[in-house]
N, C-alpha and C positions, 0 to 999 in steps of 0.2 A: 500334434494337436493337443491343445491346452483346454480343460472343460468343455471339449467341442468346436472349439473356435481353429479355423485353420495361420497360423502367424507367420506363413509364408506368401498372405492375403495382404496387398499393400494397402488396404483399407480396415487392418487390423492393428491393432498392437497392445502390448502388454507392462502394463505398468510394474516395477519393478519393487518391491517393497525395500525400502530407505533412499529412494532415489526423489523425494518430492513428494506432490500430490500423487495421489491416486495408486498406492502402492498395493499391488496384488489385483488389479483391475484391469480387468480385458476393456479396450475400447473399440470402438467399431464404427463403422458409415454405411447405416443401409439405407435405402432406400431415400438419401438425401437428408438422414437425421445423424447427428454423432450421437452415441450412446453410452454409457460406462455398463458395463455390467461387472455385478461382485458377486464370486463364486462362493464366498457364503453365505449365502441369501439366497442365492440363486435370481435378483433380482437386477433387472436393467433401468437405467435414469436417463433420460433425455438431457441432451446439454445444450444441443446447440440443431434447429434444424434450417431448411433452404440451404444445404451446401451443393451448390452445381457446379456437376462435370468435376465430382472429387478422382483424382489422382493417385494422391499418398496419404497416409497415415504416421504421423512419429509421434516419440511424446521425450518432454527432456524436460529433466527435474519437472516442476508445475507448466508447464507449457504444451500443448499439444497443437503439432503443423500440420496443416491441413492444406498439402500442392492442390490447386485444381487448373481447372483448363487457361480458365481469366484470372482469376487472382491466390493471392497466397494470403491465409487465414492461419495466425493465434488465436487458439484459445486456452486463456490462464486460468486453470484449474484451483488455484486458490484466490482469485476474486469469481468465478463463475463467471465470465464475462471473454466476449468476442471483441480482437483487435485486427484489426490488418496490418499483414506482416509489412514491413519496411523496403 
């Protein structure tokens, strides 16, 4: 457990400092929302919500995958912005 966050949650993950965006940031999906939270603040951001029937969680360099039931979701954490994955 990282600041509380369980990262064996496959709706977690943990950005990675020098690996991209979002480095030192737990990310998350509750309740249908992605969220970043940064442990020194102690404050969470909204990125992206309506994710249904999320699955997994990754994040790689600026990118974070979001498997879900129907489709596969990018989102580029350094445009701030949702793609559908390919």
């Amino acid at each position: 457990m990282i600041h509380g966050f369980d990262l064996s949650n496959p709706l977690i993950c943990e950005g990675i400092v020098g690996e991209g965006c979002g480095g030192g940031r737990i990310f998350l999906i509750e309740e249908s929302i992605l969220k970043a939270y940064d442990p020194q603040t102690n404050e969470a951001m909204t990125l992206l919500k309506d994710i249904h029937m999320p699955r997994t969680l990754r994040k790689k360099g600026c990118i974070l995958y979001i498997e879900c039931e129907e489709e596969n979701i990018e989102f580029d954490l350094s445009a701030m912005a949702k793609r559908k994955a390919v």
